[in-house]
N, CA, C and O atoms as a Maestro MAE file, in Angstrom:
{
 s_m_m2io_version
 :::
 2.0.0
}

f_m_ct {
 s_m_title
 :::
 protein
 m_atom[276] {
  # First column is atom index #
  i_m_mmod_type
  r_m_x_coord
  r_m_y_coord
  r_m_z_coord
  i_m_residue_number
  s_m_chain_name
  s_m_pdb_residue_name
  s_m_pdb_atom_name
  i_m_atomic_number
  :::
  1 25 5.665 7.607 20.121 1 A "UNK " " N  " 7
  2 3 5.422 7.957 18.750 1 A "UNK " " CA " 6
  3 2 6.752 8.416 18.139 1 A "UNK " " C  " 6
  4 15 7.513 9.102 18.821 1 A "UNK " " O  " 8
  5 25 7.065 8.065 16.881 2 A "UNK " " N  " 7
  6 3 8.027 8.563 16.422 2 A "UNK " " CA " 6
  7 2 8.344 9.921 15.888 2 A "UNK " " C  " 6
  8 15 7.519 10.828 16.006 2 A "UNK " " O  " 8
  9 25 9.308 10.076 15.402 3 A "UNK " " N  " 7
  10 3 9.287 11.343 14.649 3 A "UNK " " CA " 6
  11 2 10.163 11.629 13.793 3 A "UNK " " C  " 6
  12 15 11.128 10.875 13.915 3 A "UNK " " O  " 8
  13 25 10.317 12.593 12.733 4 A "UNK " " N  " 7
  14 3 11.110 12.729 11.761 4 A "UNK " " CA " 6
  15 2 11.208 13.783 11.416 4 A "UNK " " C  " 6
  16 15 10.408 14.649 11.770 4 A "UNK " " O  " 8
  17 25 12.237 14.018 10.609 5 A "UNK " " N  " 7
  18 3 12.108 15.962 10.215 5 A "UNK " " CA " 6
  19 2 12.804 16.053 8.498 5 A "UNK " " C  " 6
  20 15 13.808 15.456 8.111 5 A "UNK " " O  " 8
  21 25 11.959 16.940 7.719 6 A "UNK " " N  " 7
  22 3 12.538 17.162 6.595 6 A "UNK " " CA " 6
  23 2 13.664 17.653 6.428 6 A "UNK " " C  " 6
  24 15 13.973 18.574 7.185 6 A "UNK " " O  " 8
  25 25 14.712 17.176 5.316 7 A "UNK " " N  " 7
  26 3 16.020 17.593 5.170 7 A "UNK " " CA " 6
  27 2 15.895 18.990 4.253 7 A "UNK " " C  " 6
  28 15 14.847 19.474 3.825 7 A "UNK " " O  " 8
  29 25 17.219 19.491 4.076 8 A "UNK " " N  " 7
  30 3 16.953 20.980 3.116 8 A "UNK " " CA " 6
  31 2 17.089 20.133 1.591 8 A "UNK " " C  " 6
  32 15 17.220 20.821 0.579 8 A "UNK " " O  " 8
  33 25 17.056 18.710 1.482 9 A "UNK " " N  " 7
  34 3 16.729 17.856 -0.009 9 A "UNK " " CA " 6
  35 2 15.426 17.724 0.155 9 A "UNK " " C  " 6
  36 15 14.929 17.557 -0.959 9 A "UNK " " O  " 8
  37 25 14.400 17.712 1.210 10 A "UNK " " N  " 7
  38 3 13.064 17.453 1.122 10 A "UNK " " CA " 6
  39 2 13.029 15.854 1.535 10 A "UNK " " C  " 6
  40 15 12.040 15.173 1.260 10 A "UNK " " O  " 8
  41 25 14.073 15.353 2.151 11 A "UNK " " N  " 7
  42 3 14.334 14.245 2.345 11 A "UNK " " CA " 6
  43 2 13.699 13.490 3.997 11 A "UNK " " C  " 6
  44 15 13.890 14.101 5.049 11 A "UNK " " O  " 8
  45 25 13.265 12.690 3.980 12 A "UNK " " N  " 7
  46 3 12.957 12.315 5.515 12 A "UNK " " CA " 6
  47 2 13.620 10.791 5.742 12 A "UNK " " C  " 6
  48 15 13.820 10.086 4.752 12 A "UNK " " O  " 8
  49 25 13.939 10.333 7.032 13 A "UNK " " N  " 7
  50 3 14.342 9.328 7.562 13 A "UNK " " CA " 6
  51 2 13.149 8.493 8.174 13 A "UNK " " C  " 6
  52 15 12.327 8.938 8.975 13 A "UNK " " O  " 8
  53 25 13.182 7.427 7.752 14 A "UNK " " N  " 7
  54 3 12.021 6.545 8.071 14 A "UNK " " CA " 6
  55 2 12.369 5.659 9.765 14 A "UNK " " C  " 6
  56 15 12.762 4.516 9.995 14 A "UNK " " O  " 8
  57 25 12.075 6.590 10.514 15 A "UNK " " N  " 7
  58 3 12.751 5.560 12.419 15 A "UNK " " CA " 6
  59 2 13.307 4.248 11.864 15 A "UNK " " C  " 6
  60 15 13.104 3.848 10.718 15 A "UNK " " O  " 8
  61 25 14.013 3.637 12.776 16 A "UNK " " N  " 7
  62 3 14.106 2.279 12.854 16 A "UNK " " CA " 6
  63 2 12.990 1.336 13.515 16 A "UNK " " C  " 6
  64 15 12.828 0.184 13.111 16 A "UNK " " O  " 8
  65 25 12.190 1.917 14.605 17 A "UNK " " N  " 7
  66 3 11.218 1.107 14.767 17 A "UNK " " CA " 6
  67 2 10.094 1.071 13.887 17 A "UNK " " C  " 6
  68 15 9.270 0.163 13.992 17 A "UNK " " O  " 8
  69 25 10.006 1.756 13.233 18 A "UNK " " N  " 7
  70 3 8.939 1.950 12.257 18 A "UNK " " CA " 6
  71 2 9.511 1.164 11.144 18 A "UNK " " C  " 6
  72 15 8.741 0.329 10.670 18 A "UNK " " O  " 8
  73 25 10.453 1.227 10.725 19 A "UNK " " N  " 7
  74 3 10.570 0.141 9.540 19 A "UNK " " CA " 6
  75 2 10.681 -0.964 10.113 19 A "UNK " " C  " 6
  76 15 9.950 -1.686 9.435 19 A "UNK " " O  " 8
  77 25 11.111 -1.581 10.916 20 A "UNK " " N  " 7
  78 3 11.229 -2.424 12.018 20 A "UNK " " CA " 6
  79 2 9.770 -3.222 11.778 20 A "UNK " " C  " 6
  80 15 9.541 -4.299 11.226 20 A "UNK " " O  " 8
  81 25 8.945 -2.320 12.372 21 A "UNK " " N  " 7
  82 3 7.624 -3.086 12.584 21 A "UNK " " CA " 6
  83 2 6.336 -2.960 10.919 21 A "UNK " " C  " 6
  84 15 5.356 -3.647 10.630 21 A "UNK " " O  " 8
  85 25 6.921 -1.894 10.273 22 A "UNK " " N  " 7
  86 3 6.587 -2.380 9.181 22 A "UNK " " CA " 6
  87 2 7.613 -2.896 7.870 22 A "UNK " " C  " 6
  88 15 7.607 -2.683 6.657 22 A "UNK " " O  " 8
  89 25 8.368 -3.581 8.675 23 A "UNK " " N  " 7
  90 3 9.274 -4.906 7.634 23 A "UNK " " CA " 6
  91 2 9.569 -3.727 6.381 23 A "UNK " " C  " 6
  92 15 9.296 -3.943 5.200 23 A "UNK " " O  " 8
  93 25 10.061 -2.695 6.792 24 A "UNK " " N  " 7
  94 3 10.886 -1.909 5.357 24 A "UNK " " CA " 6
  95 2 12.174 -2.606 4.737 24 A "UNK " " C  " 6
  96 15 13.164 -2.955 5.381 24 A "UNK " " O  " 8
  97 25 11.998 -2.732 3.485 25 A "UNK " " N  " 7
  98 3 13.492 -3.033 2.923 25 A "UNK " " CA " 6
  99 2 13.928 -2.053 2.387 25 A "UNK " " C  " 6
  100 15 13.217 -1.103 2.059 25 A "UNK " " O  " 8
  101 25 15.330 -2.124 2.184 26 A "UNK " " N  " 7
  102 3 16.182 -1.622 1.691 26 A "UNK " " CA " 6
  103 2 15.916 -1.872 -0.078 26 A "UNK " " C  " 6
  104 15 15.842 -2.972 -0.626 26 A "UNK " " O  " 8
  105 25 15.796 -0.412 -0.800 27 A "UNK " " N  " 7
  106 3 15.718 -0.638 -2.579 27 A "UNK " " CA " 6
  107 2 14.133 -0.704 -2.564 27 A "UNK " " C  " 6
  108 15 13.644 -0.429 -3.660 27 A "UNK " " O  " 8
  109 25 13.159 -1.029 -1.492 28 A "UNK " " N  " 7
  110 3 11.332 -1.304 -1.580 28 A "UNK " " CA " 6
  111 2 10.701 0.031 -2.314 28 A "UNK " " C  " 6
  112 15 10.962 1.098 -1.758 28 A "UNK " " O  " 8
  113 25 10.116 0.062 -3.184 29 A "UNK " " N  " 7
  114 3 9.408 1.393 -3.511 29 A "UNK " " CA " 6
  115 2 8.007 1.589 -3.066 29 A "UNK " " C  " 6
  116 15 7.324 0.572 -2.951 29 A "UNK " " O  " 8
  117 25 7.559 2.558 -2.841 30 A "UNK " " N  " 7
  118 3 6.148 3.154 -2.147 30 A "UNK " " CA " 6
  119 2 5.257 3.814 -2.785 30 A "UNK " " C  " 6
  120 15 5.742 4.853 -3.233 30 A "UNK " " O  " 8
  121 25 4.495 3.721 -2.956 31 A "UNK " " N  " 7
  122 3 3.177 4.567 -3.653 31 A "UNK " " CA " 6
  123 2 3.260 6.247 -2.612 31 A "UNK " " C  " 6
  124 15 3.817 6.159 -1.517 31 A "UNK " " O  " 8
  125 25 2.739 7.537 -3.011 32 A "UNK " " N  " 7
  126 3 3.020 8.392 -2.254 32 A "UNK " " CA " 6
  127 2 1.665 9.117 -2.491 32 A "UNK " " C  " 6
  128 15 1.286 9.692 -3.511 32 A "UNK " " O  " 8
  129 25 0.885 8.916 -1.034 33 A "UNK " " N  " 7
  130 3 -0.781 9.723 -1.317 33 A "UNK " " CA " 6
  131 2 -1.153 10.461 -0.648 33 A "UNK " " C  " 6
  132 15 -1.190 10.278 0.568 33 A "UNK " " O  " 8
  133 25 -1.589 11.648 -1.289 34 A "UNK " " N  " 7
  134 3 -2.021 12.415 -0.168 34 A "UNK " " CA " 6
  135 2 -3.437 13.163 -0.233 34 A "UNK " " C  " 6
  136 15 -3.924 13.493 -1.314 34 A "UNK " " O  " 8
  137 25 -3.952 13.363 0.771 35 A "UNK " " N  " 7
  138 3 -5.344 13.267 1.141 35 A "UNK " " CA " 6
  139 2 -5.481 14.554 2.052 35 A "UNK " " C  " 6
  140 15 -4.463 14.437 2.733 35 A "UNK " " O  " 8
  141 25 -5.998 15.512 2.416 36 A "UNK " " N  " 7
  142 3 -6.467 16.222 3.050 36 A "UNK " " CA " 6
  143 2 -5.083 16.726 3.686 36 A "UNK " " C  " 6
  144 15 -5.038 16.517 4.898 36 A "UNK " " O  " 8
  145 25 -3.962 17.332 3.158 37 A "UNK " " N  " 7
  146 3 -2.991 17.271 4.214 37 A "UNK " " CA " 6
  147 2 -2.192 16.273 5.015 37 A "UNK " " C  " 6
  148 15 -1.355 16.411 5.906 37 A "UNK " " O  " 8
  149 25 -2.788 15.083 4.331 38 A "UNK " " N  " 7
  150 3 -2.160 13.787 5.105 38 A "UNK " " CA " 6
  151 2 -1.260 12.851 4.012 38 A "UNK " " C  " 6
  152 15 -1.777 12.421 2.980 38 A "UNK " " O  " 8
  153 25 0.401 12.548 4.438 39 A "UNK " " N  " 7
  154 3 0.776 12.052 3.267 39 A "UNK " " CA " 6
  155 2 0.365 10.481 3.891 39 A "UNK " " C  " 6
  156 15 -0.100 10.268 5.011 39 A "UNK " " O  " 8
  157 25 0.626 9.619 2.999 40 A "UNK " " N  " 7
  158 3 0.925 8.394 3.178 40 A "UNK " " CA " 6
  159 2 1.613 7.439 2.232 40 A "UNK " " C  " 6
  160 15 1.599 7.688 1.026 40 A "UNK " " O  " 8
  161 25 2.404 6.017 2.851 41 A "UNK " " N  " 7
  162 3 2.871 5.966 2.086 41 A "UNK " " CA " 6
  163 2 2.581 4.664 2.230 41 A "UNK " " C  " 6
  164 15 2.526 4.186 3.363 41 A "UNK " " O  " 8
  165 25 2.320 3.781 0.951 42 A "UNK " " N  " 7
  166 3 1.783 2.459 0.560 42 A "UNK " " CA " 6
  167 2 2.621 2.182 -0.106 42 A "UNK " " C  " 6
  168 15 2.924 2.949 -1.019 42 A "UNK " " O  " 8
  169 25 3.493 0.681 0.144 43 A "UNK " " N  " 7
  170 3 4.640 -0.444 -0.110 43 A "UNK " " CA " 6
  171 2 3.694 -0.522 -1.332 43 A "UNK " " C  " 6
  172 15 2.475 -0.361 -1.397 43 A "UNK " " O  " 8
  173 25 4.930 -0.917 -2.611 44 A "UNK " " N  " 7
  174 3 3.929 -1.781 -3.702 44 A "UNK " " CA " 6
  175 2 4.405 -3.002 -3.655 44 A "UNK " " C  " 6
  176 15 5.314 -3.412 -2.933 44 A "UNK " " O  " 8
  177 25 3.749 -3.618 -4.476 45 A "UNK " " N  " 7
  178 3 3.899 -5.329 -3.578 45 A "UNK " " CA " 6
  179 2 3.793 -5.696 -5.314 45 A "UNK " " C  " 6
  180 15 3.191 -5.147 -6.237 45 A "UNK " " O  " 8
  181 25 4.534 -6.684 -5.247 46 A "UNK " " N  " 7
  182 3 4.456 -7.162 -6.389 46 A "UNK " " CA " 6
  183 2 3.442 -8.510 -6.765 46 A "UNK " " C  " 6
  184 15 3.094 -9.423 -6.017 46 A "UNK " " O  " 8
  185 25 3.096 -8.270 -8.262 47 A "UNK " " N  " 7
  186 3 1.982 -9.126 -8.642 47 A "UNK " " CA " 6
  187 2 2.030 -10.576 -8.056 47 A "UNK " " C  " 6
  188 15 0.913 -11.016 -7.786 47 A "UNK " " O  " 8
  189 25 2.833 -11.217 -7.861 48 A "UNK " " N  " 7
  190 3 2.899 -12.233 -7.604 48 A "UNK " " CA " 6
  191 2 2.641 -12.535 -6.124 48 A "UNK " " C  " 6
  192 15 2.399 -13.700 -5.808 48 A "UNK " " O  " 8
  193 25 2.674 -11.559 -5.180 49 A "UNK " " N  " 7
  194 3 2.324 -11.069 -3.998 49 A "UNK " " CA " 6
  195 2 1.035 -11.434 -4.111 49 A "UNK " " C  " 6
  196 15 0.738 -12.312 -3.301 49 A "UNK " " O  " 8
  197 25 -0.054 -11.002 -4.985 50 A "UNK " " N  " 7
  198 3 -1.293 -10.827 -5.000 50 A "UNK " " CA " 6
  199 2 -2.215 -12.362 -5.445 50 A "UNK " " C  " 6
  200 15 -3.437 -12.449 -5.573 50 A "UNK " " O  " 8
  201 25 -1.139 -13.523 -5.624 51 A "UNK " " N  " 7
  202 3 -1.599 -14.530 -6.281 51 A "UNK " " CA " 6
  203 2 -2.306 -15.029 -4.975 51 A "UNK " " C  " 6
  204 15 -1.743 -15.012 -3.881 51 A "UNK " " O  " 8
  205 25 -3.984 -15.615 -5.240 52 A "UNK " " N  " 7
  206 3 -4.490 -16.280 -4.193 52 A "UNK " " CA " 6
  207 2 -5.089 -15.450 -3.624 52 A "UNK " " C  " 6
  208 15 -5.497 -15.859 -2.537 52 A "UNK " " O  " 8
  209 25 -5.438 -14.081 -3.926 53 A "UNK " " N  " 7
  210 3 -5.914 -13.053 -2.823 53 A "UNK " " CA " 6
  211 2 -7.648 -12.902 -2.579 53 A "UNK " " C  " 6
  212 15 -8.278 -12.521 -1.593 53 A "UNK " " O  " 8
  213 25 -8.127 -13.407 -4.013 54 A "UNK " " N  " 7
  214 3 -8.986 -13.811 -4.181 54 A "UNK " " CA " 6
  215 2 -9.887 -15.345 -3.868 54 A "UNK " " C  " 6
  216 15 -11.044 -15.740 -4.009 54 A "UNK " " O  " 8
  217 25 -8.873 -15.772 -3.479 55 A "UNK " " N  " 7
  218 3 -9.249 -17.342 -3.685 55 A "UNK " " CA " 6
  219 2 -10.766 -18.079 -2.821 55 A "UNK " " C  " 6
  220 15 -10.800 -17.768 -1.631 55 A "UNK " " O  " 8
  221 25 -11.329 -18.506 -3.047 56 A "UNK " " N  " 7
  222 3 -12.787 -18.578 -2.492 56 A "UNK " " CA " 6
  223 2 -13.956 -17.709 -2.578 56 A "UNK " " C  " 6
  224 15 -14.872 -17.652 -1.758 56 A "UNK " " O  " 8
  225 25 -13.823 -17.005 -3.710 57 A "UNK " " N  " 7
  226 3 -14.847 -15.887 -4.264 57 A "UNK " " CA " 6
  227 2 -15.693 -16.471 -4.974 57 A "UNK " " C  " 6
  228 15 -15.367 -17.378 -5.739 57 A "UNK " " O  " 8
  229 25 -17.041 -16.008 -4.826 58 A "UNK " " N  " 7
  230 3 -18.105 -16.852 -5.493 58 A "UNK " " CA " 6
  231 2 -18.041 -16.406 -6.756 58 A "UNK " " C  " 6
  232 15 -18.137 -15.188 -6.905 58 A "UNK " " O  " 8
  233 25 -17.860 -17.291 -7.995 59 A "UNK " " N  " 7
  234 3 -17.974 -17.187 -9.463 59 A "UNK " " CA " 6
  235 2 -19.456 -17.855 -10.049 59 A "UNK " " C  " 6
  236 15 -19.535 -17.843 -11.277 59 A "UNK " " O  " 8
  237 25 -20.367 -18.304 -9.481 60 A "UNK " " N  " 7
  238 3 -21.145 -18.162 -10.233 60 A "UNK " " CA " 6
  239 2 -22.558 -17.069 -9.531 60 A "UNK " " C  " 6
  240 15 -22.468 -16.494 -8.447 60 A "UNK " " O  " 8
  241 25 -23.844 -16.993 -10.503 61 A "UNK " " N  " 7
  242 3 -24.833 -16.523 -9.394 61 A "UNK " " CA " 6
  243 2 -25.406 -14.870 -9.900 61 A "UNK " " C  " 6
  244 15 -26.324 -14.086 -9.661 61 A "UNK " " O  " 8
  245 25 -23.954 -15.007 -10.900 62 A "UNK " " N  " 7
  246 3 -24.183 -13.544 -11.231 62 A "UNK " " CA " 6
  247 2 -25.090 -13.362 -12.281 62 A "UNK " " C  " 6
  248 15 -25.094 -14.250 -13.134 62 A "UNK " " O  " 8
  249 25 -26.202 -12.003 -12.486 63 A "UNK " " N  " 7
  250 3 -27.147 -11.690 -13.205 63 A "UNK " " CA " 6
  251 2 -26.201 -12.176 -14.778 63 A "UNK " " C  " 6
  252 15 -25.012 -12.388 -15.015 63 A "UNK " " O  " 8
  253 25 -27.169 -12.190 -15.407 64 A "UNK " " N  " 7
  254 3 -26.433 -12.064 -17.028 64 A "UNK " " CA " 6
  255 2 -26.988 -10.067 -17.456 64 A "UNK " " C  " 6
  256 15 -27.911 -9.389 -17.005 64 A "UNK " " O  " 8
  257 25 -26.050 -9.792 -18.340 65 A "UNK " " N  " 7
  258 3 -26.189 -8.696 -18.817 65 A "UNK " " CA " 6
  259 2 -27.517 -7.987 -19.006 65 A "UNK " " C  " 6
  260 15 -27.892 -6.865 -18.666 65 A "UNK " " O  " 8
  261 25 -28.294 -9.274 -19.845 66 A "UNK " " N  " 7
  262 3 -29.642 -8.966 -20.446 66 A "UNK " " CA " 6
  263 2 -30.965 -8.892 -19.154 66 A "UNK " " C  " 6
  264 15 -32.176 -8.694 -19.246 66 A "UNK " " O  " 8
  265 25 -29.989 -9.174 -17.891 67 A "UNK " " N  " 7
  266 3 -31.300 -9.299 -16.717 67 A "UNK " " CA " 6
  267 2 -30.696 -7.983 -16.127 67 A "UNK " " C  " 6
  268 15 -31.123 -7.771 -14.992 67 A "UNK " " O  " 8
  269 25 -29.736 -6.952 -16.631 68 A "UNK " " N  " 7
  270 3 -29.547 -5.907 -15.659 68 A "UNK " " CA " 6
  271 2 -30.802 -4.743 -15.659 68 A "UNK " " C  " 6
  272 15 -31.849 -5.088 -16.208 68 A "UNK " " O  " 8
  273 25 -30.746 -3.698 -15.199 69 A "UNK " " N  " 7
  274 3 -31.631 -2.481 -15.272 69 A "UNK " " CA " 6
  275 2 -30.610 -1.846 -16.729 69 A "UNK " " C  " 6
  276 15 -30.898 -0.775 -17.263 69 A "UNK " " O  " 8
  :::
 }
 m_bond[275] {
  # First column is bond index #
  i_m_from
  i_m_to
  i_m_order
  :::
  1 1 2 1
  2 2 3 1
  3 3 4 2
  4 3 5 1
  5 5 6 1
  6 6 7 1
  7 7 8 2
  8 7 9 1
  9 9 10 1
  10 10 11 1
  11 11 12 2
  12 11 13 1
  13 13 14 1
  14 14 15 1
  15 15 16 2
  16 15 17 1
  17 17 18 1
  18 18 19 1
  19 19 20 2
  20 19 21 1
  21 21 22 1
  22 22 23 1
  23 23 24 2
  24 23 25 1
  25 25 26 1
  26 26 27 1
  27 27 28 2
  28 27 29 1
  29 29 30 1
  30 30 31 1
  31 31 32 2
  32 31 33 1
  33 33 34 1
  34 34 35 1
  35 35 36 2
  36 35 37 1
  37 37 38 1
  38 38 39 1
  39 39 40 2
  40 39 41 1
  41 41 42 1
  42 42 43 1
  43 43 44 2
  44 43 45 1
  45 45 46 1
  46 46 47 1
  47 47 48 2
  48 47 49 1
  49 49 50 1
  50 50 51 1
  51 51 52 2
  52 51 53 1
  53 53 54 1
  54 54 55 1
  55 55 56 2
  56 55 57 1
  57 57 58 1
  58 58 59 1
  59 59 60 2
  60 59 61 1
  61 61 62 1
  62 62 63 1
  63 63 64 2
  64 63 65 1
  65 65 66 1
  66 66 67 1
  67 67 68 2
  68 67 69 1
  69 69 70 1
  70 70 71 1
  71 71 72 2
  72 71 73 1
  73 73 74 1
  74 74 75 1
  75 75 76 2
  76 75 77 1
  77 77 78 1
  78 78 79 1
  79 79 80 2
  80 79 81 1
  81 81 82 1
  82 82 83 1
  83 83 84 2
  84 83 85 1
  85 85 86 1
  86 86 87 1
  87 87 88 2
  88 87 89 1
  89 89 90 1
  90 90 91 1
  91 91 92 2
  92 91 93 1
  93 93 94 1
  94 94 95 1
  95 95 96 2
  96 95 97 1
  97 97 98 1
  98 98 99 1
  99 99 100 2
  100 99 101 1
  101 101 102 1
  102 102 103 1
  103 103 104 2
  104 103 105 1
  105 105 106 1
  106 106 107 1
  107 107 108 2
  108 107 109 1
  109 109 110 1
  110 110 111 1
  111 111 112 2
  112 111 113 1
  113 113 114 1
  114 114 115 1
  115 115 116 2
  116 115 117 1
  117 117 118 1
  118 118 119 1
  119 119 120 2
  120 119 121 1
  121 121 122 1
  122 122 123 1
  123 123 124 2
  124 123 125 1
  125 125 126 1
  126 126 127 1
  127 127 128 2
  128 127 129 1
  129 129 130 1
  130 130 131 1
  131 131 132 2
  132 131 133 1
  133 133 134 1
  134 134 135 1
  135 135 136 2
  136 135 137 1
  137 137 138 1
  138 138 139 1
  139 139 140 2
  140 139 141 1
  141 141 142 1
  142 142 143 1
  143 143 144 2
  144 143 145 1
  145 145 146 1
  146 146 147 1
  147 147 148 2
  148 147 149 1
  149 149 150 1
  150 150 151 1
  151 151 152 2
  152 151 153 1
  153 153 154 1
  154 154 155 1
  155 155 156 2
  156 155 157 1
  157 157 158 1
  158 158 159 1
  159 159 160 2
  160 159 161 1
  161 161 162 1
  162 162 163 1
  163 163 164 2
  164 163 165 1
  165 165 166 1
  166 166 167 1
  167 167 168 2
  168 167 169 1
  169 169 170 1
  170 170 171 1
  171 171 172 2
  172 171 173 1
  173 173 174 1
  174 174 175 1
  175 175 176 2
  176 175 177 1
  177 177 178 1
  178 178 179 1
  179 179 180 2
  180 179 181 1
  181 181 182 1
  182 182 183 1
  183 183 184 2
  184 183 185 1
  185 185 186 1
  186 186 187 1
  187 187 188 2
  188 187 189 1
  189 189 190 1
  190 190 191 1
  191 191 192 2
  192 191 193 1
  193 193 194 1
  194 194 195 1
  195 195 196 2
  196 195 197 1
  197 197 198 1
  198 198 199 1
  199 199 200 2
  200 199 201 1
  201 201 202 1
  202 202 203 1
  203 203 204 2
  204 203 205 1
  205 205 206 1
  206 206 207 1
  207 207 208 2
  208 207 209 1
  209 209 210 1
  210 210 211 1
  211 211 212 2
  212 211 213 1
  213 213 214 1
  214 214 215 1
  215 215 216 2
  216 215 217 1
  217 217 218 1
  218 218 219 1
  219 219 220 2
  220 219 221 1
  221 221 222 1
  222 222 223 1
  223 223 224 2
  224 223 225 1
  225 225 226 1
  226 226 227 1
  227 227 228 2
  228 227 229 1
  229 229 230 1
  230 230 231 1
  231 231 232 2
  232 231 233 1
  233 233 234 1
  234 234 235 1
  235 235 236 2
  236 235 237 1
  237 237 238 1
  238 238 239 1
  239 239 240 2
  240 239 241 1
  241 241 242 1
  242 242 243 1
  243 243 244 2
  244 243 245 1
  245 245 246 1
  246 246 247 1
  247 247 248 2
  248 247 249 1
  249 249 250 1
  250 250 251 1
  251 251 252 2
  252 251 253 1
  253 253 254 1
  254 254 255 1
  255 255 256 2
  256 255 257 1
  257 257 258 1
  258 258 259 1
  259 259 260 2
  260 259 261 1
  261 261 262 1
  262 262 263 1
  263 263 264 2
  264 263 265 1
  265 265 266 1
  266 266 267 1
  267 267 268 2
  268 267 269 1
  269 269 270 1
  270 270 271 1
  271 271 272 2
  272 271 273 1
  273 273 274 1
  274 274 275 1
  275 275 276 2
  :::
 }
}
């Protein structure tokens, strides 16, 4: 397991195997979340990343408005 330690900037070093195995770049920006005491940090990916992500989703089938509750 890796490990890291905060700088007196509040700064941390991301291992080399860890960026390693999650393909970090250099300049990449991260979403920063935290949850119960737990940070995390989520790559943003750009839109064009996302083209096709959907692809094979059923478009028809759906109620119409006037048949909802």
């Amino acid at each position: 397991m890796a490990r890291t330690r905060v700088s007196s900037k509040y700064q941390i070093v991301i291992p080399k195997d860890v960026r390693e195995t999650a393909k970090v770049r250099v300049g990449q920006e991260f979403q920063v979340i935290t949850k119960a005491g737990q940070i995390t940090l989520v790559p943003d990916k750009p839109i064009a990343a996302m083209r096709g992500f959907v692809r094979g989703m059923r478009t028809t089938g759906f109620r119409e408005k006037k048949d909802r509750f």
